[in-house]
C-alpha positions in Angstrom: 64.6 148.3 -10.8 61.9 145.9 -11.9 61.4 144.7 -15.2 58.7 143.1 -17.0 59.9 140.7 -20.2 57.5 138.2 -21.9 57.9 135.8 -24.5 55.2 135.2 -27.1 55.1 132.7 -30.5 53.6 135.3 -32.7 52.3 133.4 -35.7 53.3 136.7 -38.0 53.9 139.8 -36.6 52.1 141.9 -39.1 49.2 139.7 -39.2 48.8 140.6 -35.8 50.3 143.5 -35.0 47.4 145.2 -33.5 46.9 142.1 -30.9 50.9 142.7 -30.1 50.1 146.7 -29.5 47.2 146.0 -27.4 49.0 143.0 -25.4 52.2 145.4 -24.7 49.5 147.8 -23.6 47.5 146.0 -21.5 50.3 143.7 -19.5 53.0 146.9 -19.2 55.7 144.4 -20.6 59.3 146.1 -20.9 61.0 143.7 -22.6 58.9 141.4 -25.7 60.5 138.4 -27.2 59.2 137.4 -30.2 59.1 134.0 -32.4 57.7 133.0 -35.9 57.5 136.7 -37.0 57.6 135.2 -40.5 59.0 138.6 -42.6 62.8 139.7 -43.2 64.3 142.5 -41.0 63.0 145.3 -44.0 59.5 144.3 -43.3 59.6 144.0 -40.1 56.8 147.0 -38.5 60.0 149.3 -36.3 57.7 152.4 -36.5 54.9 150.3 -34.6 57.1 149.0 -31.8 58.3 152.7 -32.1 54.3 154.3 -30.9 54.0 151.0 -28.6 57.1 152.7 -26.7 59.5 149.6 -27.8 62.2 151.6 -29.8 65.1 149.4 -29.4 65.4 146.6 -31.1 67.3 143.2 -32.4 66.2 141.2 -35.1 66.8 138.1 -36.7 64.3 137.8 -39.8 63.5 135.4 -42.8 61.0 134.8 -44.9 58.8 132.0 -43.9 58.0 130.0 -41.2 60.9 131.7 -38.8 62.4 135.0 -37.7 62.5 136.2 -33.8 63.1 139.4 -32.3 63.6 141.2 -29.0 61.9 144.9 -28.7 62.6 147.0 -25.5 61.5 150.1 -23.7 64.8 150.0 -22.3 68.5 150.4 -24.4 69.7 146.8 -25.9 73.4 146.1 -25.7 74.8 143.4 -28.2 75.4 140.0 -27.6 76.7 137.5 -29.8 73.7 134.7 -30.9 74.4 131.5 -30.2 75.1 129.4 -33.0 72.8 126.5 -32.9 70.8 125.9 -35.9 72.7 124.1 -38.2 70.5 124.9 -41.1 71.1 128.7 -40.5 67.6 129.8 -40.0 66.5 132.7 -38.1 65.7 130.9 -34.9 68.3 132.3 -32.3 68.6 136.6 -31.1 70.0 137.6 -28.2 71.1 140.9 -26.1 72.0 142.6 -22.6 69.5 144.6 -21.1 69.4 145.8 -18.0 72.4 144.4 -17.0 70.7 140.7 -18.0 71.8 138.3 -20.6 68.8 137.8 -22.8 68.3 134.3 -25.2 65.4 134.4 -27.4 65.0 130.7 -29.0 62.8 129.1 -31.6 64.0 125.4 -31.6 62.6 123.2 -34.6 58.9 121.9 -34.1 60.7 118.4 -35.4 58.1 117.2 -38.2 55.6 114.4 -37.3 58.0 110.9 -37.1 60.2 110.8 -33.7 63.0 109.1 -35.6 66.7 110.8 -35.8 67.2 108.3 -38.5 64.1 108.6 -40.4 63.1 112.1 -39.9 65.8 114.6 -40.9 63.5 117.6 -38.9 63.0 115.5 -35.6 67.7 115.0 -36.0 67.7 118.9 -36.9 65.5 119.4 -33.2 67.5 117.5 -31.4 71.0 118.2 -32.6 69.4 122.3 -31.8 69.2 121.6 -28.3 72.4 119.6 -27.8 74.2 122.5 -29.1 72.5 124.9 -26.9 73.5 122.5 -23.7 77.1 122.5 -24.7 77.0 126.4 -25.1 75.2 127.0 -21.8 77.1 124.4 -19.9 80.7 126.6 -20.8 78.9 129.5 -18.8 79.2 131.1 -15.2 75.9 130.3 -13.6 76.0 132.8 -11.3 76.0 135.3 -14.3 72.7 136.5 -14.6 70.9 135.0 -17.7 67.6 134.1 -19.2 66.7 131.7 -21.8 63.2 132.6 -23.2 61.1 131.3 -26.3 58.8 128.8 -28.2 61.3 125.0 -27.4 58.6 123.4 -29.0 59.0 120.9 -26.2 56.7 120.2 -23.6 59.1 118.8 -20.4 56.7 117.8 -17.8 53.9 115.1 -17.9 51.4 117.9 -16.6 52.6 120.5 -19.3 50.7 118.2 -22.0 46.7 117.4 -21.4 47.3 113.5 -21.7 50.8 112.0 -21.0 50.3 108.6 -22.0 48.8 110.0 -25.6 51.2 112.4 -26.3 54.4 110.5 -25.0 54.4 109.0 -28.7 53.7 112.5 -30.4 56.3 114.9 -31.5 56.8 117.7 -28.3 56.7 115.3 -25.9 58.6 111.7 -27.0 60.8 110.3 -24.0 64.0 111.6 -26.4 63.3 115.2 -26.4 62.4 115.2 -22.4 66.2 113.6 -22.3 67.0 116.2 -24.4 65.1 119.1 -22.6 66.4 117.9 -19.0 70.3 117.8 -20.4 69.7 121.6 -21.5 68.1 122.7 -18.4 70.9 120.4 -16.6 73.4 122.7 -18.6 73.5 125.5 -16.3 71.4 124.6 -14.0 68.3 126.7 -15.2 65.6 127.4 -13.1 62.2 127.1 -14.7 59.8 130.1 -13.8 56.7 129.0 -14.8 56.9 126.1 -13.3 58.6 127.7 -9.9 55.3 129.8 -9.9 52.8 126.7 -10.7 54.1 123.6 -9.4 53.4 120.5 -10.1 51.2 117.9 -10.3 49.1 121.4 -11.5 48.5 121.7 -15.5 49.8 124.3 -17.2 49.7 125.3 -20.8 50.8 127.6 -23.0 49.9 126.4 -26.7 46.6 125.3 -27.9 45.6 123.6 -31.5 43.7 126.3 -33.9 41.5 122.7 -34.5 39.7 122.9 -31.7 36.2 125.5 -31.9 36.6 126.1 -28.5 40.1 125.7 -26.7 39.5 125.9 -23.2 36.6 123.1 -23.5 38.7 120.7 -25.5 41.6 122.2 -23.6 44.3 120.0 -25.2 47.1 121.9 -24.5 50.7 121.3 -23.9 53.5 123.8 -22.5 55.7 124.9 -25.4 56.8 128.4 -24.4 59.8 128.6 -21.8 61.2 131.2 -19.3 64.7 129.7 -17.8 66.7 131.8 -15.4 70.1 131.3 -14.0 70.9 130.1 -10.8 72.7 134.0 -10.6 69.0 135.2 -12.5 66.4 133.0 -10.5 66.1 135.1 -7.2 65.2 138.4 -9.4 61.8 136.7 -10.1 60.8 136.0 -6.5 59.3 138.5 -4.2 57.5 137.6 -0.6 58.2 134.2 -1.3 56.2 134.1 -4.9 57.5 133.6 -8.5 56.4 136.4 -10.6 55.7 134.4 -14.0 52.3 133.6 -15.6 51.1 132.9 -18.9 48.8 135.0 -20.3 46.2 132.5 -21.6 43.1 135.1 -21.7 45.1 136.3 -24.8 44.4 133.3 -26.7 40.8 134.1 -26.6 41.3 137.3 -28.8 40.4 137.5 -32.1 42.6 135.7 -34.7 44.8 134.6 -32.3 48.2 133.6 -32.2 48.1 129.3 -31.6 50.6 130.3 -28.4 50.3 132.5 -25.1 52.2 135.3 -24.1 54.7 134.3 -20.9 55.8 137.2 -18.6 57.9 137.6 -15.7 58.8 139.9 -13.3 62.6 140.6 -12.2 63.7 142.9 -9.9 67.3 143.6 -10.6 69.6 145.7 -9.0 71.8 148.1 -11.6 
């Protein structure tokens, strides 16, 4: 059975709605995972996912800057969230589908000042992904599992258009790539995107509204993950490719979303 899921900062789910219809569309994505959908779970648009051919669905909503949700052409079973956000936002949903665990993560952006001391945002980041490592390194990695979503980190010194600049910028400060390579360390995750586009190329999946034209400026950095289990990883690969990509052309679509869509392919056996 193969299995398309994708993972996409939304910016507001009913602002752009439409772009999500025509993106679920277009790619044939089973599975969508969903960040900053910025309503409660009332508001949230079911009957829409419902004529997109999405029916099930889990969601974690707030009003604000939050919310994340997972919508599926395929039956969701429940799974407990983890409990990482110590401020109790809406930043953590997660399920079983198709026989996968499924984590869908908005981690803190972390404010502007990289100081745990200082910054009370950039200790709430960082204490989020320290609690994720010591949940994930308590599991069986050879259980199949995949932790998706907007980490608001970028790992890799090609995942951000200028190291040296942004290695004293918020995403990308030598203590949250600690932080990043403890979590991925955890269970031994296997990165996807990166798998399918290895280094030294660049790769991007985030791109400031400031700039008129993205892809000129192209200042981008790699905020939006796709981690699979050592028991998941060898679902995404067929004839010796990585079936992951972001979807960057989506970022040139009208009113955009600030984030691409990711996507990968798994082939999994029932």
């Amino acid at each position: 059975m193969n299995v398309r899921i994708a993972t996409w900062n939304i910016n507001s789910v009913r602002l752009r709605i439409d772009q999500v219809a025509r993106f679920v569309s277009e790619s044939g994505v089973d599975v969508l995972c969903l960040q900053e959908t910025k309503c409660h779970d009332g508001e949230f648009p079911i009957q829409a996912f419902e004529a997109m051919g999405l029916p099930h669905l889990a969601i974690k909503g707030q009003k604000g800057w939050h919310g994340v949700a997972i919508a599926s052409r395929l039956p969701l079973e429940p799974v407990a969230p983890l409990s990482a956000c110590r401020e109790g936002h809406a930043r953590s949903v997660a399920t079983r589908v198709a026989g996968v665990e499924l984590h869908n993560f908005y981690v803190p952006a972390g404010g502007d000042v990289p100081d745990r001391a200082e910054n009370p945002k950039f200790d709430h980041k960082l204490d989020f992904l320290d609690r994720l490592t010591s949940d994930f390194a308590a599991r069986d990695p050879r259980a199949p599992l995949l932790l998706v979503g907007d980490l608001n980190v970028a790992p890799g010194e090609n995942d951000v258009w200028s190291h040296k600049q942004m290695s004293r910028v918020v995403s990308h400060t030598p203590i949250e790539l600690e932080a990043m390579a403890r979590l991925k360390a955890s269970l031994g995750f296997v990165d996807l995107p990166r798998q399918a586009v290895p280094e030294p190329t660049k790769l991007y999946s985030w791109w400031s509204y400031r700039a008129q034209d993205f892809r000129k400026s192209n200042r981008g950095l790699r905020l939006d993950h796709m981690w699979a289990s050592p028991g998941l990883a060898p679902a995404a690969v067929s004839d010796g490719v990585t079936a992951c990509r972001v979807h960057d052309t989506v970022r040139e679509w009208d009113r955009p979303s600030d984030h691409a869509p990711v996507s990968v392919d798994l082939s999994l056996s029932l």
